[in-house]
KEKE-3310 file (N, C-alpha, C; in steps of 0.2 Angstrom, whole numbers, plus 5000, padded with zeros to 4 digits):
npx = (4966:4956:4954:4944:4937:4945:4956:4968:4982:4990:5007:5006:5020:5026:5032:5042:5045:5052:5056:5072:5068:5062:5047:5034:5035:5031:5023:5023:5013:5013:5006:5009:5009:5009:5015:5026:5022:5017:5002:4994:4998:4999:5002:5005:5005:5012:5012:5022:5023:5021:5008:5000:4989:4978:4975:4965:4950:4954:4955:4963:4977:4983:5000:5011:5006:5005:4998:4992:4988:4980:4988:4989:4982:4989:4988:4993:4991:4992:4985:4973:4967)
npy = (4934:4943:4950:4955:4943:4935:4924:4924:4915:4926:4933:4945:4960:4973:4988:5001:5020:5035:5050:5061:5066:5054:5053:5046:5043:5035:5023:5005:4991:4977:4963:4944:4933:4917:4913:4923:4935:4952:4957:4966:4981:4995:5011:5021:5037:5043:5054:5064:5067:5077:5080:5073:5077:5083:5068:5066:5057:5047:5030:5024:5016:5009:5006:5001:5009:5020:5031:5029:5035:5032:5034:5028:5015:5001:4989:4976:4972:4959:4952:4956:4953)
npz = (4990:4979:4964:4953:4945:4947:4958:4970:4978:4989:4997:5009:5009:5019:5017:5024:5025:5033:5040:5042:5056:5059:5057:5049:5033:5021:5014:5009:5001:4998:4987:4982:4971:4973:4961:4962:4957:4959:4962:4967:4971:4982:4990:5002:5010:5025:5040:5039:5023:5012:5006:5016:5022:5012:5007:5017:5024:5013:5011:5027:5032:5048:5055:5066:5075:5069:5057:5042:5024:5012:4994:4979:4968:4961:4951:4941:4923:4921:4932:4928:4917)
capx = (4964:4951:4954:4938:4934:4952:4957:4975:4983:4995:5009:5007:5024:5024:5037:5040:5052:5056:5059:5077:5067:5059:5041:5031:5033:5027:5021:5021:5007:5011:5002:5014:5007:5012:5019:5031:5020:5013:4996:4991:5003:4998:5005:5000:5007:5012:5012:5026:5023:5017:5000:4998:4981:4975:4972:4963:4945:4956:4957:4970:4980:4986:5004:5013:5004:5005:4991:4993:4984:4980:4988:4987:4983:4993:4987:4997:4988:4991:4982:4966:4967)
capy = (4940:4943:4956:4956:4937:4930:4922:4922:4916:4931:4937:4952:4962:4979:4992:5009:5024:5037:5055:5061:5066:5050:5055:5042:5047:5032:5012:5002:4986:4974:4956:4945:4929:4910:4912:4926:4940:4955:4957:4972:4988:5000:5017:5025:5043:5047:5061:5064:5065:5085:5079:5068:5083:5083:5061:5068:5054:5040:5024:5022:5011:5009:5001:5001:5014:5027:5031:5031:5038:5027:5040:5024:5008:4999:4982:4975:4972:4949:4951:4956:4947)
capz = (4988:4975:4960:4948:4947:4948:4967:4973:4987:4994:5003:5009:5011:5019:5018:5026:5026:5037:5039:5045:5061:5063:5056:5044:5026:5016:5018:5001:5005:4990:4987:4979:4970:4973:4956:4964:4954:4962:4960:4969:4977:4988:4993:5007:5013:5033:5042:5037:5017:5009:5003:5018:5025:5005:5008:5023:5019:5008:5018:5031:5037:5054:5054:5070:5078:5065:5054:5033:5019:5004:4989:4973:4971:4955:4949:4935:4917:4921:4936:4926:4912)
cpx = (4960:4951:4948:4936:4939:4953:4965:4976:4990:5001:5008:5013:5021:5032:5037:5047:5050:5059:5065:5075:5062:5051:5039:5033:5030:5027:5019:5018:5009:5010:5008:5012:5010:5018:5026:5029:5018:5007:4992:4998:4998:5002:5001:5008:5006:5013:5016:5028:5017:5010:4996:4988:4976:4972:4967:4955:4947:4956:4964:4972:4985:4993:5010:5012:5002:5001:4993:4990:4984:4982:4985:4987:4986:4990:4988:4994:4986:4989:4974:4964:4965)
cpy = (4939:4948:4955:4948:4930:4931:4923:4923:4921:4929:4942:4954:4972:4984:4999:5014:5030:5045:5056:5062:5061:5051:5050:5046:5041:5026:5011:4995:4981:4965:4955:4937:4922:4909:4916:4935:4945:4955:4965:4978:4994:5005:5021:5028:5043:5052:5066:5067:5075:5084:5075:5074:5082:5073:5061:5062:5048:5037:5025:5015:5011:5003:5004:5007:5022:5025:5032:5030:5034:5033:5035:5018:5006:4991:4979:4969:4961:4947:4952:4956:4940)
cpz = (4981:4970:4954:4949:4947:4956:4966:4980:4987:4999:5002:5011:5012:5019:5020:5025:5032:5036:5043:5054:5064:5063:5051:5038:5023:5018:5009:5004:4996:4992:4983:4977:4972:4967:4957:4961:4957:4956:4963:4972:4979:4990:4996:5008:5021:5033:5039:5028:5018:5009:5009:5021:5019:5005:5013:5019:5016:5014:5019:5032:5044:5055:5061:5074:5075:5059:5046:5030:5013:4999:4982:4973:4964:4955:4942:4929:4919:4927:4935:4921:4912)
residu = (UNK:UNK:UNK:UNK:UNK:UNK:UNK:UNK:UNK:UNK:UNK:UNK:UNK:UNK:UNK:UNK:UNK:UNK:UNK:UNK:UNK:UNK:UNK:UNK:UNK:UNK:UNK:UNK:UNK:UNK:UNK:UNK:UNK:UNK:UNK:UNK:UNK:UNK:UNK:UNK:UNK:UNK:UNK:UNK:UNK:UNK:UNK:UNK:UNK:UNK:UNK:UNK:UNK:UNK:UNK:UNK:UNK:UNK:UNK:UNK:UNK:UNK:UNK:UNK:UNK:UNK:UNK:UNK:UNK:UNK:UNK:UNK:UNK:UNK:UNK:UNK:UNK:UNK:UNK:UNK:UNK)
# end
């Protein structure tokens, strides 16, 4: 992964939740450096989420068939330094 002109090598972990009917509500997407650091998070909105029509345009992500909305990205201050 590449954030301005620092490299790291990545895991990517994903996490998701779940409305009580079984509707997507959220995916969290975070890189997680060698060092044990994150370096990037990601939250994206399912269907499932109030705002998710207002994301309508953000980049998606496609995660086991169901479709999510980029809402922010967070990149923490020692990853662009």
């Amino acid at each position: 992964m590449r954030i301005g002109e620092k490299h790291f090598k990545c895991l990517r972990e994903v996490w998701t939740s779940f409305e009580r009917d079984g509707s997507p509500l959220k995916l969290a997407e975070l890189f997680i450096s060698e060092q044990g650091r994150t370096v990037l998070f990601r939250r994206y909105n399912g269907r499932g989420s109030r705002n998710y029509e207002q994301l309508e345009g953000n980049p998606e992500l496609n995660f086991n068939g169901e479709v999510y909305r980029l809402w922010y990205d967070c990149i923490p201050d020692h990853a662009i330094k």
